[in-house]
Backbone as JSON, one array per atom type, in Angstrom:
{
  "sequence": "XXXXXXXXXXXXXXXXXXXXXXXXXXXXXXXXXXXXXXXXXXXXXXXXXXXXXXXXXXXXXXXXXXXXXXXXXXXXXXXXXXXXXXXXXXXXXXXXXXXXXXXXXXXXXXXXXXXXXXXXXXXXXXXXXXXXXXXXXXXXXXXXXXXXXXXXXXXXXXXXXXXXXXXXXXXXXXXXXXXXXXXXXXXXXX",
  "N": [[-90.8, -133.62, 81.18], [-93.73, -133.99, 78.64], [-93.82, -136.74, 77.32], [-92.55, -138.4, 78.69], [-94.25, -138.4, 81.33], [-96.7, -139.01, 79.94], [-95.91, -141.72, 78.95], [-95.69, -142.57, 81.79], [-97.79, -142.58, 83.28], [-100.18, -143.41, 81.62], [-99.12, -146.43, 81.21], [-99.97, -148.52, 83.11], [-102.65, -148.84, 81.91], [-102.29, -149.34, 79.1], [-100.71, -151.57, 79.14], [-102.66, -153.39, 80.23], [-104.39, -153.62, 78.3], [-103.03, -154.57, 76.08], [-102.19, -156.96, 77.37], [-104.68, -158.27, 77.42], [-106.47, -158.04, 75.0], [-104.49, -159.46, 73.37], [-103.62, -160.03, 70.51], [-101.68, -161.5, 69.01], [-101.62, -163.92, 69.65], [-100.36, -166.83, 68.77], [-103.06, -168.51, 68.11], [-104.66, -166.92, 67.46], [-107.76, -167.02, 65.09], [-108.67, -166.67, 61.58], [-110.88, -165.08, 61.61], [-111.47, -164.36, 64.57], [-109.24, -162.51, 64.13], [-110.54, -160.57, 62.39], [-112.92, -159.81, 63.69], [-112.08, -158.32, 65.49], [-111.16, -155.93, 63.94], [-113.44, -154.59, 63.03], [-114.24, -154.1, 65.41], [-112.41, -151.98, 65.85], [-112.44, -150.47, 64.08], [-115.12, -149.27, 64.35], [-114.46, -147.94, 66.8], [-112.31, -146.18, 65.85], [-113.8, -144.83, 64.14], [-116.15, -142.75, 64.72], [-114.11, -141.37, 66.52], [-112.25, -140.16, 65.45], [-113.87, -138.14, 63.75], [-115.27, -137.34, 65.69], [-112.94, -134.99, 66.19], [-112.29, -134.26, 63.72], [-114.89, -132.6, 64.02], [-114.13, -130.25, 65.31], [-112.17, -129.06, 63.57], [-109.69, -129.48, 60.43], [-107.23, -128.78, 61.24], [-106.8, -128.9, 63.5], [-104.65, -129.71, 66.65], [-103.88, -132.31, 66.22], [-104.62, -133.56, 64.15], [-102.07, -132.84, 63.0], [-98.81, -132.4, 61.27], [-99.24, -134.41, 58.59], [-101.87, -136.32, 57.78], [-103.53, -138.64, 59.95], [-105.18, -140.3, 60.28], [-107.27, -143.07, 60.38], [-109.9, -144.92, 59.97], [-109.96, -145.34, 57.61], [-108.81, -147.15, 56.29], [-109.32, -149.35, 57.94], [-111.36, -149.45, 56.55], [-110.83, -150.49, 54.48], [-109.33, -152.5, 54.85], [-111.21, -154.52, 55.45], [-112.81, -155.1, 53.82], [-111.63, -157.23, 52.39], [-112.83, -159.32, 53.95], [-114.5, -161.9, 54.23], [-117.78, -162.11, 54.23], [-117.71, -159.21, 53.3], [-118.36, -155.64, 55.24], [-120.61, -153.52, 55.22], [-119.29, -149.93, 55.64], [-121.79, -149.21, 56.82], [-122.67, -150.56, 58.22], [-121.25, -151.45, 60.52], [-121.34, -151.66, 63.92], [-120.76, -148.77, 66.18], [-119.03, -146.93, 68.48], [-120.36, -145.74, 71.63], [-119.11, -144.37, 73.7], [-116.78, -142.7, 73.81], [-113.58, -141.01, 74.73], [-113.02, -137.64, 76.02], [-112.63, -135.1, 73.64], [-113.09, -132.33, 73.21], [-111.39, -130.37, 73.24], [-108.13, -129.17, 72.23], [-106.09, -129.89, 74.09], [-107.55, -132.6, 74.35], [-107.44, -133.74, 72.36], [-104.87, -134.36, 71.48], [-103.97, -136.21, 73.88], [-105.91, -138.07, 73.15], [-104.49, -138.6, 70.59], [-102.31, -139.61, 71.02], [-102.27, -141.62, 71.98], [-103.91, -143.5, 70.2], [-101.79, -142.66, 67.77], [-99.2, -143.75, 69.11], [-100.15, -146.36, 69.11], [-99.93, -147.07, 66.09], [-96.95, -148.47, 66.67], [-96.61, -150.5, 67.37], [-98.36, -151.8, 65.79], [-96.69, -152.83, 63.81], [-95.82, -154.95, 64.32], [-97.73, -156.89, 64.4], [-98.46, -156.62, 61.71], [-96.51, -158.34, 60.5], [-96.2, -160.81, 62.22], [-98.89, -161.41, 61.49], [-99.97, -161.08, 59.33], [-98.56, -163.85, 57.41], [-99.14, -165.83, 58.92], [-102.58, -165.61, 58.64], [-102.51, -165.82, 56.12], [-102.94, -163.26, 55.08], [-101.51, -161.97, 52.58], [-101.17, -158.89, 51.84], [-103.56, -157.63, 51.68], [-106.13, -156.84, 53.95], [-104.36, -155.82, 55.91], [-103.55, -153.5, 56.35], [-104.61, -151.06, 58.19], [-102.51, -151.68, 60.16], [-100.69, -151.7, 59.43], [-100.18, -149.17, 58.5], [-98.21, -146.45, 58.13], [-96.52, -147.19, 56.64], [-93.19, -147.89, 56.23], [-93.11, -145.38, 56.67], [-93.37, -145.11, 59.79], [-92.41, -145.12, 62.01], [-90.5, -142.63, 61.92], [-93.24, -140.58, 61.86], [-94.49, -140.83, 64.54], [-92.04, -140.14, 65.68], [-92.16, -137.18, 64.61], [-94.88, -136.5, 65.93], [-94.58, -136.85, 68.08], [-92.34, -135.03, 68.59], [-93.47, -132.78, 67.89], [-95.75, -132.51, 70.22], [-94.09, -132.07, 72.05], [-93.21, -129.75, 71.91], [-95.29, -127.71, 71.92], [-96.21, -125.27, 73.94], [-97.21, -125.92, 76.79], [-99.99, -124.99, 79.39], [-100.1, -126.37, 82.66], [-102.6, -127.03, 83.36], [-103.66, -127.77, 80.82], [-101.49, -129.81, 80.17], [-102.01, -131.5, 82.03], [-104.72, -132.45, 81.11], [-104.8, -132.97, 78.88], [-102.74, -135.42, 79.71], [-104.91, -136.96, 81.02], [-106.71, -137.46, 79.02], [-105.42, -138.94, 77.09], [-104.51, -141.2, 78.97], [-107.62, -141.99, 79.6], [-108.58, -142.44, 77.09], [-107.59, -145.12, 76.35], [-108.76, -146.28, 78.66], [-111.9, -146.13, 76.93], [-111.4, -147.75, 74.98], [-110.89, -149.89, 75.57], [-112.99, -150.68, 77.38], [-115.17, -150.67, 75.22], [-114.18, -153.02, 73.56], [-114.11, -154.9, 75.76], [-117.0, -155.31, 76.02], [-118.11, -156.04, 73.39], [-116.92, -158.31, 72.64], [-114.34, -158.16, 72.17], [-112.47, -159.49, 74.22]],
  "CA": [[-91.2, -133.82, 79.8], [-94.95, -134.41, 78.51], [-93.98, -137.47, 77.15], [-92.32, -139.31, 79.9], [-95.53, -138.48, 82.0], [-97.63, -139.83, 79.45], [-95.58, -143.01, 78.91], [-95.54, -143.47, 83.03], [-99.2, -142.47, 84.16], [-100.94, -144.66, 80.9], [-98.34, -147.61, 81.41], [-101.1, -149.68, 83.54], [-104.08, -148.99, 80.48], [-101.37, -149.41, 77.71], [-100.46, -153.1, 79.87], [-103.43, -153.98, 80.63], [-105.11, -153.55, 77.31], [-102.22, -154.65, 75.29], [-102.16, -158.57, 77.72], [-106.46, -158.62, 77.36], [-106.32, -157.81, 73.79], [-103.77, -160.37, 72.96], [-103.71, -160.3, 68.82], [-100.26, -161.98, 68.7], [-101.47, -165.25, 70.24], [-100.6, -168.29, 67.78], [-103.95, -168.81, 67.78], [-105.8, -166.09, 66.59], [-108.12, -166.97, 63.61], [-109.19, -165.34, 60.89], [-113.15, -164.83, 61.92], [-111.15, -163.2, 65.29], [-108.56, -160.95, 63.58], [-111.84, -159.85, 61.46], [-114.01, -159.31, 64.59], [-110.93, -157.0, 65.87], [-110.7, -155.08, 62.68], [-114.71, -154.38, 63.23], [-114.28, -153.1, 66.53], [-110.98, -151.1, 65.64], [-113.19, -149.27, 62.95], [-116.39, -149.1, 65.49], [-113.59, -146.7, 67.86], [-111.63, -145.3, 65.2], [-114.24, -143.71, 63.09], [-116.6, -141.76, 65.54], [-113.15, -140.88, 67.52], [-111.86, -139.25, 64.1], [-114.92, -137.52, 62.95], [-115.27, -135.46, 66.61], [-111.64, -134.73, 66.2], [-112.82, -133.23, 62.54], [-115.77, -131.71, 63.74], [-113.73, -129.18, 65.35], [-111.02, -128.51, 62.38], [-108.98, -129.89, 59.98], [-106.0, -127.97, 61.67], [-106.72, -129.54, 64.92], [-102.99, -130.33, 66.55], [-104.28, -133.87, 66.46], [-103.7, -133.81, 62.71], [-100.3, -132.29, 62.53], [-97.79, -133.28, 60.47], [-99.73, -135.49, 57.61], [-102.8, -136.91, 58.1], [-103.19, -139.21, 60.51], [-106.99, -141.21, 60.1], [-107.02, -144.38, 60.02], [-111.14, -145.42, 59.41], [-110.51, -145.68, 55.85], [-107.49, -148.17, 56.58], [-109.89, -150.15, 58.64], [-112.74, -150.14, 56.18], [-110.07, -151.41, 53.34], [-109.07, -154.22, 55.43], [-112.9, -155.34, 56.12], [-112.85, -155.73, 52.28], [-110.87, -158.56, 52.65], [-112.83, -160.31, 54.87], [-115.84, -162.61, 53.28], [-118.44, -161.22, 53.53], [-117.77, -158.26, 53.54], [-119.2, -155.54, 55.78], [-120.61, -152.26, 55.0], [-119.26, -148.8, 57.34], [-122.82, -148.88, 57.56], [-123.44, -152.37, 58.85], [-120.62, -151.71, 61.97], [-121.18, -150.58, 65.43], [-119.59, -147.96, 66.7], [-118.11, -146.96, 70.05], [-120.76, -144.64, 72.24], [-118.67, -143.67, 74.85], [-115.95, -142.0, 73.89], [-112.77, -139.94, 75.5], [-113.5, -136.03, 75.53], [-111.86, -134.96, 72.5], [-113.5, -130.77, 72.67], [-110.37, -129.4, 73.32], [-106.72, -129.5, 71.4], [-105.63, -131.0, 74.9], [-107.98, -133.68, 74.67], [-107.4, -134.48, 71.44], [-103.58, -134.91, 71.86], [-104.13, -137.28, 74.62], [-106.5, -139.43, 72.62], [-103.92, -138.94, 70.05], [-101.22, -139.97, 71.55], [-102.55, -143.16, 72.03], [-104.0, -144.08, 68.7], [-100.42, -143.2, 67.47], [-98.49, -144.97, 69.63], [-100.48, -148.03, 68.1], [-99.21, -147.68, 64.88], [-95.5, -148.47, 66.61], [-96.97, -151.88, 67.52], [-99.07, -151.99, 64.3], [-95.8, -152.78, 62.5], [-95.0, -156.11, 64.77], [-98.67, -157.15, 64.5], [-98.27, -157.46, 60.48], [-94.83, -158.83, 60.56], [-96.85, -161.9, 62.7], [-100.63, -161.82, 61.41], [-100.1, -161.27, 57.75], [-98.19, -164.91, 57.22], [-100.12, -166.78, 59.69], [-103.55, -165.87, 58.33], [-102.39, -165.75, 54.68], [-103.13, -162.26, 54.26], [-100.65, -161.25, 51.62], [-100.85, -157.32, 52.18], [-104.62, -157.34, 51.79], [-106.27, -156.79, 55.0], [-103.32, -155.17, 57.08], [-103.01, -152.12, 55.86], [-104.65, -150.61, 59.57], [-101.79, -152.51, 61.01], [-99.6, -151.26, 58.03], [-100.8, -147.17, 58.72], [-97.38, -145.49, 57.49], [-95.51, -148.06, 55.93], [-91.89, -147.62, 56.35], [-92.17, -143.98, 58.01], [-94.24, -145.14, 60.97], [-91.16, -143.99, 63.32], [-90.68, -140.57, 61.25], [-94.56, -139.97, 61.88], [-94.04, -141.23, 65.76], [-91.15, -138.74, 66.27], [-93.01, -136.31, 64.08], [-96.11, -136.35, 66.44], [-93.6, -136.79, 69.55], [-91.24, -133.15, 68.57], [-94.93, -131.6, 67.84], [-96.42, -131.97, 71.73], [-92.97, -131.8, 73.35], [-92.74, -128.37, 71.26], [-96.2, -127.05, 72.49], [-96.38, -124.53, 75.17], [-98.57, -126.4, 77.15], [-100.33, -124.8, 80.83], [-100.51, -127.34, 83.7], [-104.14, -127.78, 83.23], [-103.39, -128.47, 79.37], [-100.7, -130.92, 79.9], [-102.86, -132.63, 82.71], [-105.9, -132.87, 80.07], [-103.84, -134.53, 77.74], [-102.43, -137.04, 80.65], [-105.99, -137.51, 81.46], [-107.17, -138.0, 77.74], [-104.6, -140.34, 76.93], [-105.74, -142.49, 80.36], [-109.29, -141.8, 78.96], [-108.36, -143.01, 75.74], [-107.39, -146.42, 76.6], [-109.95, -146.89, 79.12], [-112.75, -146.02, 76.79], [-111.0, -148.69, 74.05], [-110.68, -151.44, 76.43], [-114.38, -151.31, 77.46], [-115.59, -151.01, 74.15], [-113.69, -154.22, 73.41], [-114.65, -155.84, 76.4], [-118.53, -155.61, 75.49], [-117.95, -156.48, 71.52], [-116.57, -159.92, 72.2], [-112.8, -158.43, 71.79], [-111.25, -160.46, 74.59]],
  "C": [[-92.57, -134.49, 79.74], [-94.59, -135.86, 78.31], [-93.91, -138.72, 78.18], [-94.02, -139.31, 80.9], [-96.48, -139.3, 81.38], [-97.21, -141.43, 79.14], [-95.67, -144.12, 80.72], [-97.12, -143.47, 83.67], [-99.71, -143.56, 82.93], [-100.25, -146.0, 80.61], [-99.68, -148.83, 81.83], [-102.07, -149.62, 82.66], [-103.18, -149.63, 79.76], [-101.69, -151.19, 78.13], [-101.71, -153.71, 79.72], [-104.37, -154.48, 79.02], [-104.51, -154.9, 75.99], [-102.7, -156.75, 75.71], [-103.46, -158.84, 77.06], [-105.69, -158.86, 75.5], [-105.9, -159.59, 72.82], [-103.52, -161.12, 71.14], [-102.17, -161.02, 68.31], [-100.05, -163.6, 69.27], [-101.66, -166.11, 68.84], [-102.06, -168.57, 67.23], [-105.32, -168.64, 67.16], [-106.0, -166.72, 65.01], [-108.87, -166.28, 62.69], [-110.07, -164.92, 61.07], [-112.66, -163.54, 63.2], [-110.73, -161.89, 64.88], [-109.66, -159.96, 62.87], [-112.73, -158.77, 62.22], [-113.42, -158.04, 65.23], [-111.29, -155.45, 65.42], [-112.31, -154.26, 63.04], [-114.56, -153.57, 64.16], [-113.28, -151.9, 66.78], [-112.15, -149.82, 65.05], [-114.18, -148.97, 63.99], [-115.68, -147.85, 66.74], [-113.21, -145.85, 67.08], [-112.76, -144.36, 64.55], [-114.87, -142.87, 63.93], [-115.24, -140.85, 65.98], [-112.58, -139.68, 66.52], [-112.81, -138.42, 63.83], [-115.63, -136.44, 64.57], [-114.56, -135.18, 66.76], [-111.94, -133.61, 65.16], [-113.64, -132.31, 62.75], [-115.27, -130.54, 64.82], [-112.32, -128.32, 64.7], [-110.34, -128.99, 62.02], [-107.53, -129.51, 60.4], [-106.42, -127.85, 62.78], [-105.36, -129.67, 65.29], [-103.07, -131.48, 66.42], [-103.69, -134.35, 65.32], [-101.89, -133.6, 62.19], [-99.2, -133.03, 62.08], [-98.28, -134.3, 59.57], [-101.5, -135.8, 58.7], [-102.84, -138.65, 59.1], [-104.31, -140.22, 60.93], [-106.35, -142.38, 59.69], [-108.33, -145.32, 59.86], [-111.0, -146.07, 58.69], [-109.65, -146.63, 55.85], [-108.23, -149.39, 57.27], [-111.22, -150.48, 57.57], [-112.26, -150.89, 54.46], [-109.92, -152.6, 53.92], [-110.29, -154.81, 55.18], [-113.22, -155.35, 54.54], [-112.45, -156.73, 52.05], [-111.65, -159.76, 53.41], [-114.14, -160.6, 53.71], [-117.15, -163.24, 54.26], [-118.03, -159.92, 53.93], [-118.45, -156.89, 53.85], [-119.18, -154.01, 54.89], [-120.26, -151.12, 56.07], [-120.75, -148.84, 57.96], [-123.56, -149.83, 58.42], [-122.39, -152.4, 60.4], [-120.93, -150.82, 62.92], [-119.93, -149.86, 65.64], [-119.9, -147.7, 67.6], [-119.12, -145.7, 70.63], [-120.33, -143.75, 73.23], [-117.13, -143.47, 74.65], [-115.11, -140.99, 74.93], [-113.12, -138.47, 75.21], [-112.65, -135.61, 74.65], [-112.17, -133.34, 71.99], [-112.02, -130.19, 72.65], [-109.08, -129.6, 72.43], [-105.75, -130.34, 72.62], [-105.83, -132.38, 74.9], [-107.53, -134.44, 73.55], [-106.09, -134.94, 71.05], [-103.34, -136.14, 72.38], [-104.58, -138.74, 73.75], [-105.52, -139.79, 71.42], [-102.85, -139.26, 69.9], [-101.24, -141.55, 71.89], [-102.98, -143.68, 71.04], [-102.58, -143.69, 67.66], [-99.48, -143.71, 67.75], [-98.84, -146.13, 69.16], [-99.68, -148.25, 67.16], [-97.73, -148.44, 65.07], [-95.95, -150.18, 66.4], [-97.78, -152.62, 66.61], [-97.81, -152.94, 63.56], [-95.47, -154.46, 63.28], [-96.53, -157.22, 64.76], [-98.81, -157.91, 62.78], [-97.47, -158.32, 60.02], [-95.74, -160.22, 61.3], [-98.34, -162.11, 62.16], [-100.64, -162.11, 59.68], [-99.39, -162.99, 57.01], [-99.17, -165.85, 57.92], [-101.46, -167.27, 59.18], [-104.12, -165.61, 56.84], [-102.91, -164.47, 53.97], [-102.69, -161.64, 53.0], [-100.67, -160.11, 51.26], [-102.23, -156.95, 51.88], [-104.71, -157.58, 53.35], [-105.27, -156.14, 56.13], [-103.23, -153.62, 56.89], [-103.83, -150.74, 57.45], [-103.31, -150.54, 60.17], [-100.3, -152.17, 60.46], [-99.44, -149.54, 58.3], [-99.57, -146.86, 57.85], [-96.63, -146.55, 56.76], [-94.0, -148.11, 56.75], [-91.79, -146.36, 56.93], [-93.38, -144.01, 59.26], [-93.09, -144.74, 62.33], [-90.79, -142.5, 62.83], [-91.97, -140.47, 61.82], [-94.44, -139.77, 63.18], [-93.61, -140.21, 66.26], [-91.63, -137.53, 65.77], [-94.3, -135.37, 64.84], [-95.01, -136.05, 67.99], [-93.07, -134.84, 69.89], [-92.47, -132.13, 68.45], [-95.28, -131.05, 69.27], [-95.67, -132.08, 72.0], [-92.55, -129.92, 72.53], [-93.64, -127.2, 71.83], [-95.62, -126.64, 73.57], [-97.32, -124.47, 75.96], [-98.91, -125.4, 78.67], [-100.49, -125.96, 81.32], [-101.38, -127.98, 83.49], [-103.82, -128.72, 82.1], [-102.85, -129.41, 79.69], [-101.55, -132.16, 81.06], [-104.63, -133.4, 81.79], [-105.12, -133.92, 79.19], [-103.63, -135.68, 78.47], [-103.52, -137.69, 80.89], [-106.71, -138.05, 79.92], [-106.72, -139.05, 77.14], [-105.27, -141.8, 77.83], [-107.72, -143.08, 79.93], [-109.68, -142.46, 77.86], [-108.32, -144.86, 75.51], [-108.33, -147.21, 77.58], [-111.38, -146.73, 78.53], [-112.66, -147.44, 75.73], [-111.06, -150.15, 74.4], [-112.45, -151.74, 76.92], [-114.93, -151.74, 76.28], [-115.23, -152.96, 73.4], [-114.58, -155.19, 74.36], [-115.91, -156.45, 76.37], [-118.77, -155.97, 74.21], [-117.34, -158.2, 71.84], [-114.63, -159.48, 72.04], [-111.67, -159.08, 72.62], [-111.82, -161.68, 74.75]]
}
C-alpha cells in the first residue's frame, strides 16, 4: 500500500521536523507563533500556485479544495502590524511539483498537517488568547479535517499508480519535508 510506504520512508523528515519545529512548547510567544505563520505562508503560497499552474484538476486538488495561503494570510491579519502577501518572503527552493506524482507527494504532506493542525489550536489558541482569530491555518477544515484526510487517503490508494509514479510521490513527499525544514531553518523557524 502507497500509504504505508509513505508513512514509513518520510517518518525520519515528518520526526525530525515535527521535534525542530516545536510549536507546542509552553513557551511559544506570540511574536514566534506570528514568525511561524509568515514562514508557513512564505512555503505554502509559491508551493500552491505551481501546483495551479498546471490545472485546477490537478489530483492534488481532489476532493474540495485544498489551499491553504489564504488561511495563512487571514491569520497574519491578526497579528499587529499586520503584514502585506506582498511584504512576505517566500520559499525559493521548492519540491518538484511538474508532475501529478509530484504533486501528490508534496500533497500528502501538507495534508497530513492539517491532522496535527487540529491539536496545535486546541493548545495555541488559549495560551496566546487568540479566540478563533488567527488559527484558522491551524483550523483548515474545521470539523471534517479527518473526512478530507480519508478523502485524500481513498483518492491515492485508488490511483493506478506505475512503480516510477508511486516512487515519485515517495520521493516528493521526502522532498517535501526536506525543502520545509530548510526553509525554516534559514527564516529563524527553530
Amino acid at each position: 500500500m502507497l500509504l504505508t510506504e509513505l508513512r514509513a520512508t518520510t517518518r525520519p523528515f515528518h520526526d525530525s521536523l515535527e521535534s525542530r519545529l516545536n510549536i507546542l512548547d509552553p513557551g511559544l510567544s506570540r511574536e514566534r507563533y506570528f514568525h511561524l505563520l509568515r514562514l508557513f505562508y512564505g512555503f505554502y503560497a509559491p508551493i500552491e500556485a505551481r501546483i495551479d499552474a498546471y490545472g485546477a484538476n490537478s489530483h492534488a486538488w481532489v476532493a474540495g479544495d485544498r489551499r491553504k495561503a489564504h488561511l495563512l494570510e487571514n491569520d497574519l491579519r491578526s497579528e499587529t502590524p499586520s503584514p502585506t502577501a506582498g511584504q512576505l518572503a517566500l520559499c525559493p527552493e521548492l519540491p518538484e511539483t511538474s508532475t501529478p506524482a509530484g504533486q501528490l507527494g508534496c500533497m500528502y504532506v501538507l495534508e497530513g498537517a492539517t491532522l496535527g493542525g487540529q491539536v496545535v489550536v486546541r493548545q495555541v489558541r488559549p495560551r496566546l488568547g487568540l479566540n478563533g482569530s488567527g488559527t484558522s491555518f491551524f483550523s483548515s477544515y474545521g470539523e471534517r479535517v479527518g473526512a478530507m484526510w480519508r478523502k485524500f487517503c481513498d483518492h491515492l490508494e485508488g490511483l493506478k499508480l506505475s512503480d516510477n509514479d508511486r516512487g515519485q510521490v515517495v520521493a516528493s513527499a521526502c522532498a517535501t519535508f526536506q525543502s520545509l525544514e530548510r526553509w525554516l531553518c534559514r527564516n529563524g523557524g527553530f
